[in-house]
Backbone as JSON Lines, residues from 0, in Angstrom:
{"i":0,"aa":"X","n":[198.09,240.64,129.84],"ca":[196.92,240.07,129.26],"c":[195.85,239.95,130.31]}
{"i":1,"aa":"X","n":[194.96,240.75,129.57],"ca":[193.55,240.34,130.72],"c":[192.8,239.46,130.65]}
{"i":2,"aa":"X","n":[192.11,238.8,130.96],"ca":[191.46,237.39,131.17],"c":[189.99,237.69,130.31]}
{"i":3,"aa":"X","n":[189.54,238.74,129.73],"ca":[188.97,238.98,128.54],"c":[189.81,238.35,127.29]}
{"i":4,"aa":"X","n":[190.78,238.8,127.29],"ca":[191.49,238.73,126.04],"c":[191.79,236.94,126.08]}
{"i":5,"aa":"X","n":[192.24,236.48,127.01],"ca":[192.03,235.17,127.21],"c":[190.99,234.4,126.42]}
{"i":6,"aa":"X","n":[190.26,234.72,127.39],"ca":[189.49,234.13,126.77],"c":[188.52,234.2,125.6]}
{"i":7,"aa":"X","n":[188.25,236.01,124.65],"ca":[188.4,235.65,123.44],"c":[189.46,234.58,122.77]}
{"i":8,"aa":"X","n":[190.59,234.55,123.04],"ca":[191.62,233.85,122.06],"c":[190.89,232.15,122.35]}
{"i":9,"aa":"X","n":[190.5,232.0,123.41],"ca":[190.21,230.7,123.46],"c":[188.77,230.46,122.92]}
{"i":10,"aa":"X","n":[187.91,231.24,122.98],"ca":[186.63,231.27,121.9],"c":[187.0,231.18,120.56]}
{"i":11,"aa":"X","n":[187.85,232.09,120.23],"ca":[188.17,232.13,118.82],"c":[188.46,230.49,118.25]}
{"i":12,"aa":"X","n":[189.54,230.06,118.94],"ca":[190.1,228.69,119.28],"c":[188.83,227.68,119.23]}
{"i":13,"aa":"X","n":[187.91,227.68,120.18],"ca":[187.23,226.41,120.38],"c":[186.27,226.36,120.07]}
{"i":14,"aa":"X","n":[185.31,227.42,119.63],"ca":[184.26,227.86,119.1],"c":[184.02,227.0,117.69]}
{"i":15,"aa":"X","n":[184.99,227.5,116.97],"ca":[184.93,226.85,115.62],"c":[185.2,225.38,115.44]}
{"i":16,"aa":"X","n":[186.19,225.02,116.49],"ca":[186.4,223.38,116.82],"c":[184.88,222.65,117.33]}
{"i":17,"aa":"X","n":[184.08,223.26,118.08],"ca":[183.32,222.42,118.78],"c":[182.16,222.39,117.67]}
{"i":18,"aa":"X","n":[181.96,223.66,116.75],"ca":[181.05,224.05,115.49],"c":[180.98,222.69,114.72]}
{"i":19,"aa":"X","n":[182.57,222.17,114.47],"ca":[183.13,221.52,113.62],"c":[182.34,219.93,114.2]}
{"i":20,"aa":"X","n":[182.98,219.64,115.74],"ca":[182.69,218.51,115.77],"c":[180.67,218.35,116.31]}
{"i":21,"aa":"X","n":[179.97,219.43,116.42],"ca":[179.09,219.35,116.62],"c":[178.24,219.14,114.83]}
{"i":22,"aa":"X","n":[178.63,219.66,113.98],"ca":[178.44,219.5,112.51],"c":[178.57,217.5,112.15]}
{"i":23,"aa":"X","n":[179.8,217.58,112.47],"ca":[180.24,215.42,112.49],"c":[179.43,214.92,113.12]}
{"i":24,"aa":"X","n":[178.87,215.65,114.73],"ca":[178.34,214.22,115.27],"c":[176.55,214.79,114.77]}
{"i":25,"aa":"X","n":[176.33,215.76,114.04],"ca":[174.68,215.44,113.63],"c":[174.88,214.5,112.32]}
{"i":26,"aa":"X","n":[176.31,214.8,111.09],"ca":[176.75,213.58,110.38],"c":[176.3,212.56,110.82]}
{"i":27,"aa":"X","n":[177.33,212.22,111.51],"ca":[177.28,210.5,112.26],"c":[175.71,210.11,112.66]}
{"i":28,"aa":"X","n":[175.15,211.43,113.62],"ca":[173.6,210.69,113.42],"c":[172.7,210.38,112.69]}
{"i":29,"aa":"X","n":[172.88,211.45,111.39],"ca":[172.22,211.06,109.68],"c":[172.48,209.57,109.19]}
{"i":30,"aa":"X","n":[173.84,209.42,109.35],"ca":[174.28,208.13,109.03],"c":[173.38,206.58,110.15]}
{"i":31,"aa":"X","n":[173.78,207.12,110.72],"ca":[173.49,205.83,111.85],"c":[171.73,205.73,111.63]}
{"i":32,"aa":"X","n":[170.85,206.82,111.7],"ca":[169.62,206.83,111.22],"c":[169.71,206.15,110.28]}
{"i":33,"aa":"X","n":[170.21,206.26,108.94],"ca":[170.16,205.63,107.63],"c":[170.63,203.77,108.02]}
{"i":34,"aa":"X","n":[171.71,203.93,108.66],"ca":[171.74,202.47,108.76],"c":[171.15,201.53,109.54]}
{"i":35,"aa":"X","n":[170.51,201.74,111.37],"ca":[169.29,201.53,111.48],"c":[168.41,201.36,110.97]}
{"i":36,"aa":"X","n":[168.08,202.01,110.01],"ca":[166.61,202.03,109.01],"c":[166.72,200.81,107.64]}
{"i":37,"aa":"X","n":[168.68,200.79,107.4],"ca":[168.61,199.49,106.39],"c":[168.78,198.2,107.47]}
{"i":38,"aa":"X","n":[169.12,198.15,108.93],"ca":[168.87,196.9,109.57],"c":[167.9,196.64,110.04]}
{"i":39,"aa":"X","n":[167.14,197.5,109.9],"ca":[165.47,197.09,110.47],"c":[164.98,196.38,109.18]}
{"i":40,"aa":"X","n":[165.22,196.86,108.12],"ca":[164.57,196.43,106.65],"c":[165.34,195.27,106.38]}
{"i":41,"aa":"X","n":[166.73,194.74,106.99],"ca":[166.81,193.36,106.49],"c":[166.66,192.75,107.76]}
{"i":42,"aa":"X","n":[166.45,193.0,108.72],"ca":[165.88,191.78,110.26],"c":[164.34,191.77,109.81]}
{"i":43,"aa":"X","n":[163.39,192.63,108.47],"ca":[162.07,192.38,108.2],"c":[162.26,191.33,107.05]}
{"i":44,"aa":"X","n":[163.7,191.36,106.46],"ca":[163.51,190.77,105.43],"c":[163.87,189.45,106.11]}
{"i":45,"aa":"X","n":[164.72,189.27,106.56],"ca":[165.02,188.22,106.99],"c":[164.04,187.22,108.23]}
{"i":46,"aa":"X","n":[163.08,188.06,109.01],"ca":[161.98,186.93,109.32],"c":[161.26,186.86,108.2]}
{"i":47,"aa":"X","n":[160.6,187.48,107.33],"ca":[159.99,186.88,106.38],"c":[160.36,185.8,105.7]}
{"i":48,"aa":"X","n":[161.74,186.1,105.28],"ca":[162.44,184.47,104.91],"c":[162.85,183.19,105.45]}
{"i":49,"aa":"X","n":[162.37,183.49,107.17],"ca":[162.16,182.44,108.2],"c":[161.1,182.25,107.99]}
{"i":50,"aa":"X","n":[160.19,183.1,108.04],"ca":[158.32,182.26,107.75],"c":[158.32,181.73,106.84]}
{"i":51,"aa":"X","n":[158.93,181.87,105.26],"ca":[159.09,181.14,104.4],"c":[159.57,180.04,104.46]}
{"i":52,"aa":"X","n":[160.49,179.83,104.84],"ca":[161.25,179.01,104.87],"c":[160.56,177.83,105.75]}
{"i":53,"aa":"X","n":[159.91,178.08,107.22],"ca":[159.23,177.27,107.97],"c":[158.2,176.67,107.52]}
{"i":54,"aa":"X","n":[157.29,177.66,106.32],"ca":[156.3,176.69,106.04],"c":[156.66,176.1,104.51]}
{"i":55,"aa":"X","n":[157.68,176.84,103.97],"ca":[158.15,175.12,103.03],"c":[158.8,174.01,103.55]}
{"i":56,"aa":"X","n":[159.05,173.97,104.45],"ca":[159.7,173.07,105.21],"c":[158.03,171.87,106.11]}
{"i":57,"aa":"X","n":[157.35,172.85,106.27],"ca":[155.86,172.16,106.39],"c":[155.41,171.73,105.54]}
{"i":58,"aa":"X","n":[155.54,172.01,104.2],"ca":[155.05,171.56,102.69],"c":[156.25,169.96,102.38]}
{"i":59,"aa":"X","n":[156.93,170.7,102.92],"ca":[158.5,169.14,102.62],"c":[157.84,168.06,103.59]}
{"i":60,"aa":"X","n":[157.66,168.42,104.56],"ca":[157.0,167.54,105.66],"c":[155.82,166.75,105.32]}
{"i":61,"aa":"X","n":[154.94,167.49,104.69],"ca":[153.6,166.96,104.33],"c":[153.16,166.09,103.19]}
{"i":62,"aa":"X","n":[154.4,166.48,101.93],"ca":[154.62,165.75,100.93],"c":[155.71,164.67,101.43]}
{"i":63,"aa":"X","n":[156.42,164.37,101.9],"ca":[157.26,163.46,102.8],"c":[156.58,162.11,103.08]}
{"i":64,"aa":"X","n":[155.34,162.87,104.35],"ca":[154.39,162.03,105.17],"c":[153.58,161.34,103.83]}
{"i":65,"aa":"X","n":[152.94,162.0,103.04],"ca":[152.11,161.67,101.62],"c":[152.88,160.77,101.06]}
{"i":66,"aa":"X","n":[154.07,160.71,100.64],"ca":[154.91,160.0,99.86],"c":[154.92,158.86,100.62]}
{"i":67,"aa":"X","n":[155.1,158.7,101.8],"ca":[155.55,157.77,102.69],"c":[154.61,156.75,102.17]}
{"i":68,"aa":"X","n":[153.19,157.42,102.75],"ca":[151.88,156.51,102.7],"c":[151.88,155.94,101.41]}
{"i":69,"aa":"X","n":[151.81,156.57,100.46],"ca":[151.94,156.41,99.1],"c":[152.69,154.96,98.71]}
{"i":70,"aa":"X","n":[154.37,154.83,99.5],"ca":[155.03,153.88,99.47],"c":[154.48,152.58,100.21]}
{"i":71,"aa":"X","n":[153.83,153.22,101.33],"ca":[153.29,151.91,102.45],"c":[152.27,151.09,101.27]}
{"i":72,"aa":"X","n":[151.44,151.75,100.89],"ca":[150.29,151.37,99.98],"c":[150.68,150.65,98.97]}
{"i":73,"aa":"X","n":[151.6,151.18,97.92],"ca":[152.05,150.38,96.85],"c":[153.06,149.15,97.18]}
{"i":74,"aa":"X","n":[153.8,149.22,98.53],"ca":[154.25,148.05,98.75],"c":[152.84,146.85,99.15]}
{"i":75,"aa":"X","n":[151.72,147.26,99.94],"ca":[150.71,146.64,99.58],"c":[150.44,145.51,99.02]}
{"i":76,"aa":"X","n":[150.01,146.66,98.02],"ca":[149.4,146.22,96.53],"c":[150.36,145.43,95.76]}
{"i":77,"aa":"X","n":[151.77,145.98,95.82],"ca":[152.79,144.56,95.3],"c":[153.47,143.4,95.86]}
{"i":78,"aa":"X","n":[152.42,143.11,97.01],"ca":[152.68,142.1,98.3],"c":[151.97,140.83,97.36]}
{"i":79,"aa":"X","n":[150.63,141.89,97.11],"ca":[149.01,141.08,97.12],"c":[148.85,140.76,95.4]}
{"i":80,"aa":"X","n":[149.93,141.48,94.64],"ca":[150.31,141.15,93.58],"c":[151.03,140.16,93.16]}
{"i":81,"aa":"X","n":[152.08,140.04,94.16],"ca":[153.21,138.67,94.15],"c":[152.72,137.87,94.45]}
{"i":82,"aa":"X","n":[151.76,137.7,95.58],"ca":[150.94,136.46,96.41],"c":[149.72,136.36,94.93]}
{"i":83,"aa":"X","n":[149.49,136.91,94.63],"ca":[148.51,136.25,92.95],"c":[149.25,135.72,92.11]}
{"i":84,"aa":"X","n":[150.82,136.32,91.63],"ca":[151.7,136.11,90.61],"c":[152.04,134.37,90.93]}
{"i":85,"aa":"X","n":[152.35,134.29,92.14],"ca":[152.68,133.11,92.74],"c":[152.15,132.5,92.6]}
{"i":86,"aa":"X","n":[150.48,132.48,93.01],"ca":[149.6,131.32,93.15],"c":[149.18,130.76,91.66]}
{"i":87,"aa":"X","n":[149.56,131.79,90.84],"ca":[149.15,131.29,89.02],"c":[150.56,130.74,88.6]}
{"i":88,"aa":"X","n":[151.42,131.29,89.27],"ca":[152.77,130.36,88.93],"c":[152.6,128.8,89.44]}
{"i":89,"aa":"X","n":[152.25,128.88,90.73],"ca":[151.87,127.65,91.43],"c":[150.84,126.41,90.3]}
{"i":90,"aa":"X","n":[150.03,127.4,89.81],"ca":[148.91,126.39,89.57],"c":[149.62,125.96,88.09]}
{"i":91,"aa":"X","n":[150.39,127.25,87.13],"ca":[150.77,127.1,85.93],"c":[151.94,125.5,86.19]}
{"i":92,"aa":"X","n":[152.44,125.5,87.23],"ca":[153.43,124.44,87.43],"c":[152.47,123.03,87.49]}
{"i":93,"aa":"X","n":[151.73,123.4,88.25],"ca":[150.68,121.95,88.09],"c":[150.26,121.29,87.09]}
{"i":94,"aa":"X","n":[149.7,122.12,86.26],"ca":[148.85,122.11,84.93],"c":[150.8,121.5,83.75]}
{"i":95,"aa":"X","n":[151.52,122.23,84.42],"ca":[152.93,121.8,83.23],"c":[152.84,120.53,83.59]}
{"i":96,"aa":"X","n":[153.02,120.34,85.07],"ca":[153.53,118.44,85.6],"c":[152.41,117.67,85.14]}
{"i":97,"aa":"X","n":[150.58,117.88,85.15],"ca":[149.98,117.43,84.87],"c":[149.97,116.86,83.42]}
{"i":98,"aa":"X","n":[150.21,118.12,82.32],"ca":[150.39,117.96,80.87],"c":[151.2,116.66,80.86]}
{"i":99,"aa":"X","n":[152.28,116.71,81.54],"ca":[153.48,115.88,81.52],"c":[153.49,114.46,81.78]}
{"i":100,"aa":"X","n":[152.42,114.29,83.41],"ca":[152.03,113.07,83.24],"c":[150.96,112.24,82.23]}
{"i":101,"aa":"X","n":[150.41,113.57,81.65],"ca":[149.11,113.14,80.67],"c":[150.04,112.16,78.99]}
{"i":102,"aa":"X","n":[151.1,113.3,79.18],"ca":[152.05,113.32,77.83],"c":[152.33,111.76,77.75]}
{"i":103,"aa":"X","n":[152.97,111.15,79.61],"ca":[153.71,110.02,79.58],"c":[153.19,108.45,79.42]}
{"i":104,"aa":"X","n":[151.65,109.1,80.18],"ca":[150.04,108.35,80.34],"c":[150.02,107.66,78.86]}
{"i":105,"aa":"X","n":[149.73,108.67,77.74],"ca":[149.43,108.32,76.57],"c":[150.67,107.9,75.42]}
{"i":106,"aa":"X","n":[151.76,108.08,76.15],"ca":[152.62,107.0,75.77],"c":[152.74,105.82,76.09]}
{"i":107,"aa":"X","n":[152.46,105.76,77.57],"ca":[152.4,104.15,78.08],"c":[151.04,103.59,77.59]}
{"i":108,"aa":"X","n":[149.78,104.48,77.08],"ca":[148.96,103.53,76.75],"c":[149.16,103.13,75.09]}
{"i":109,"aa":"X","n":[149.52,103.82,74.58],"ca":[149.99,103.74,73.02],"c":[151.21,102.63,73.05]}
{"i":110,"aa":"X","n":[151.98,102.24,73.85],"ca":[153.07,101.5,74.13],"c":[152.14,100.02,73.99]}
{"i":111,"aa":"X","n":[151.2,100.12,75.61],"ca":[150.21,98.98,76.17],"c":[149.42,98.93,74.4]}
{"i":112,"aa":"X","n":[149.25,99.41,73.54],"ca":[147.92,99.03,72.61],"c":[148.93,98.23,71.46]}
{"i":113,"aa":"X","n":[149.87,99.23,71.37],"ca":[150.75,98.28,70.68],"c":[151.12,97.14,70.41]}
{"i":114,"aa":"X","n":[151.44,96.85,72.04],"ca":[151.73,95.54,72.54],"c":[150.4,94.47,72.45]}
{"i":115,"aa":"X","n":[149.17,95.03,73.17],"ca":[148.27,93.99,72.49],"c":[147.96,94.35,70.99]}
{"i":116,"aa":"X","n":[148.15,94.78,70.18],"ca":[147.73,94.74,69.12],"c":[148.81,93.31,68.54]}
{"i":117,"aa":"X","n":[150.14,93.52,68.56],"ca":[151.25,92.63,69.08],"c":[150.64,90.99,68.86]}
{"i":118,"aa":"X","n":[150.36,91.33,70.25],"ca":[149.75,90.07,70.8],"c":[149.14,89.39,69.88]}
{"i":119,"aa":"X","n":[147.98,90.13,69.9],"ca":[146.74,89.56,69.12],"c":[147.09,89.18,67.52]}
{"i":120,"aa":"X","n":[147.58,89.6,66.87],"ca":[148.51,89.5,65.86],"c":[149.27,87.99,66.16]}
{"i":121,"aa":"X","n":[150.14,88.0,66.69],"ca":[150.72,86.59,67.42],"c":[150.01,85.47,67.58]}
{"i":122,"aa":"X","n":[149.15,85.66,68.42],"ca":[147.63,85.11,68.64],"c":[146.83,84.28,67.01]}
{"i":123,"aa":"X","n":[146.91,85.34,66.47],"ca":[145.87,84.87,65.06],"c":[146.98,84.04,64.38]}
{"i":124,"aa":"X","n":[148.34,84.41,64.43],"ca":[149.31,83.04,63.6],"c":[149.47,82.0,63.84]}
């Protein structure tokens, strides 16, 4: 065997092998292109849904802070509501005890007229 013949047999041999795996690896690069191209499109999708996400989270924040104030205020107003509720409760209690002594007043004087009427009655017999 001459070293022609050799090495046809080994062309014959590796030629078509290397055909083969040179065919797979432009495959594999079609592929890998394609999937690169869908991880670029979800690392776009996915900061977009971080910017989203950051400024509803600024909107949660802002309605939060709003609400807050909102609460500071109406506790307020139902401070300055109780402190009125009170002071008409206060005065409504006065005006009851007052009625009350007025009530007892005009029993003891209806008692007192009685009694001189009484009297005087007594008096004229």
């Amino acid at each position: 065997m001459d070293i022609n013949t050799v090495r046809t047999a080994l062309q014959e041999m590796i030629v078509p092998e290397l055909n083969s795996i040179k065919k797979g690896n432009a495959e594999i690069k079609a592929s890998l292109g394609l999937i690169n191209k869908r991880l670029d499109d979800v690392n776009s999708h996915l900061v977009d849904q971080s910017r989203r996400i950051d400024e509803t989270n600024k909107r949660i924040d802002t309605v939060r802070e709003e609400l807050a104030q909102e609460i500071r205020d109406l506790r307020i107003e139902l401070r300055t509501e109780i402190a009125k509720t009170n002071s008409r409760i206060d005065r409504l209690c006065e005006v009851i005890v007052r009625r009350d002594e007025h009530h007892k007043l005009e029993q003891r004087v209806a008692n007192l007229e009685r009694d001189v009427s009484e009297l005087k009655r007594r008096l004229a017999t």
